[in-house]
C-alpha positions as CSV (number, residue, x, y, z in Angstrom):
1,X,33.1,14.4,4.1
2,X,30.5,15.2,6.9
3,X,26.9,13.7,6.0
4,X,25.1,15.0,9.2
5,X,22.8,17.4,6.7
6,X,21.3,14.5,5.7
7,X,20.4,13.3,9.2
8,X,19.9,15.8,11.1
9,X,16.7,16.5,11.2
10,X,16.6,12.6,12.5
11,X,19.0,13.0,14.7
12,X,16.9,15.6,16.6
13,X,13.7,13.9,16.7
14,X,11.9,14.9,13.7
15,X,9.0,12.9,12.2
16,X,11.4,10.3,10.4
17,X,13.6,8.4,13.4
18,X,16.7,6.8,12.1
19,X,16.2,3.0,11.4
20,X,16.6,0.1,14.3
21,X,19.8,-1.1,11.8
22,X,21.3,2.6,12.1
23,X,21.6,1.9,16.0
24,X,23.0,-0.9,15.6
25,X,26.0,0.5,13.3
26,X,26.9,2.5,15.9
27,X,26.8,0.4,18.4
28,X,29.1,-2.0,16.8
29,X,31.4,1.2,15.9
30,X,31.1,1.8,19.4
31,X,31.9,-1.4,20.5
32,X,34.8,-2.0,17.7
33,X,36.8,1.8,18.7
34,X,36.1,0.9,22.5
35,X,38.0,-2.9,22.6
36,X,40.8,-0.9,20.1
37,X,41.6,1.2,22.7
38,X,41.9,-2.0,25.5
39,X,38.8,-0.7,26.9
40,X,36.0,-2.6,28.8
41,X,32.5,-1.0,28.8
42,X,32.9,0.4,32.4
43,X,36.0,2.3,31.3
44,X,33.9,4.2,28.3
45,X,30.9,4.5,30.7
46,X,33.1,6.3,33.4
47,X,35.1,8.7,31.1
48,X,31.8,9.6,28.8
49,X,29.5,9.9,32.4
50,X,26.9,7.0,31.1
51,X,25.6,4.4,33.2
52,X,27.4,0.8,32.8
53,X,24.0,-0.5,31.5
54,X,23.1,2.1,29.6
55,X,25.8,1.8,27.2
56,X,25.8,-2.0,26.7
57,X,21.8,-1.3,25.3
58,X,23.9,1.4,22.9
59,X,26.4,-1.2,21.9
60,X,24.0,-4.1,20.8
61,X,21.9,-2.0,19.2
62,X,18.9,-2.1,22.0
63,X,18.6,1.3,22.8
64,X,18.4,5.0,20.3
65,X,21.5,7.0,21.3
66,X,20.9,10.7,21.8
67,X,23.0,13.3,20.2
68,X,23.7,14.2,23.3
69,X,24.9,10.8,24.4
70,X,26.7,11.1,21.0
71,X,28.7,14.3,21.5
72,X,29.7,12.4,25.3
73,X,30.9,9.5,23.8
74,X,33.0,11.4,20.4
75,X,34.7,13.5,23.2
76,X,35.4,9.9,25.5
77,X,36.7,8.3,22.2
78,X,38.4,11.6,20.8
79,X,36.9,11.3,17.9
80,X,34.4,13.2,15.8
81,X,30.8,12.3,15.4
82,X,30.8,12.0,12.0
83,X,33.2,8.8,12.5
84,X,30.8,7.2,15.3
85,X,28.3,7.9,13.4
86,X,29.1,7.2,9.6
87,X,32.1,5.1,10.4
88,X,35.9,5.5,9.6
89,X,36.4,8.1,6.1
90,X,36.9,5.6,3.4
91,X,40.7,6.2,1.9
92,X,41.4,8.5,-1.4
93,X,42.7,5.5,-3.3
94,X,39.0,3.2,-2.0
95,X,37.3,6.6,-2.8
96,X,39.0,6.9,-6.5
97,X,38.5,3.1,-7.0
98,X,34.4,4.0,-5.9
99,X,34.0,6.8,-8.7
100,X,36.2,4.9,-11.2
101,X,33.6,1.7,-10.7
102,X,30.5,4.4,-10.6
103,X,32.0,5.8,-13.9
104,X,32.2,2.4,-15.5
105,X,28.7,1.5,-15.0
106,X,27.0,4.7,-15.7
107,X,29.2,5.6,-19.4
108,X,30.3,3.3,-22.0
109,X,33.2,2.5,-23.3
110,X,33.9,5.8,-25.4
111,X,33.2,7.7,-22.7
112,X,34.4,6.0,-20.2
113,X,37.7,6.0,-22.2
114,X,37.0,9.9,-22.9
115,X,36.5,10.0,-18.9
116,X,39.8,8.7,-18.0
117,X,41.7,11.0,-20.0
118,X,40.3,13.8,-18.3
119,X,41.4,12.3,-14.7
120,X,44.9,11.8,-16.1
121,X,45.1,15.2,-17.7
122,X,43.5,16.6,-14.0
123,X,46.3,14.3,-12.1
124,X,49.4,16.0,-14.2
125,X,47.7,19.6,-13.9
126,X,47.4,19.4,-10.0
127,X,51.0,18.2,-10.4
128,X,52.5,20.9,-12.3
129,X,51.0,23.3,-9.8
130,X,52.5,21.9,-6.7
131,X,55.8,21.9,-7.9
């Protein structure tokens, strides 16, 4: 699911930047989708045009990345930004597991048992209609 409405606005310098620890996520991403592909830091500087250390400042965390910079560097990894930014999409069974553990907290036990049923009875319906 793409989050950038929620960031926007601080992505493009309005009045609240993104947190210090924000950068830093992404320049771990960075660094963690660059050494997957076998790449050194001059490889992703020379195929997304940045300067050698200019991206190292990105990668620890020590510099704000641009959108700009951003776009360069989703296009360099083939990715999109939503994954540099927010990280790999969590899976559908992590993603169930979430809303399952989100249910259990917020209902109780009734209801949480009421709650289930319905998923089940959903499951077999989307079933019956893609046969």
């Amino acid at each position: 699911m793409l989050r950038m409405d929620e960031f926007a606005p601080r992505l493009s310098g309005g009045e609240n930047p993104l947190p210090a620890s924000n950068f830093r996520d992404i320049g771990s991403r960075l660094t963690l989708l660059r050494t997957t592909r076998g790449w050194r830091q001059r490889e992703l500087s020379r195929r997304a045009g940045f300067d050698p250390p200019r991206l190292s400042r990105i990668e620890r965390g020590k510099a704000r990345v641009t959108l700009p910079e951003l776009v360069r560097l989703g296009m360099a990894l083939e990715i999109g930004l939503d994954e540099l930014v927010f990280g790999h999409p969590p899976s559908l069974e992590g993603e169930w597991a979430n809303l399952v553990r989100e249910l259990a907290r917020a209902l109780g036990e009734d209801d949480l048992a009421c709650a289930r049923r319905l998923l089940r009875a959903l499951v077999v319906g989307l079933r019956g209609l893609s046969s």
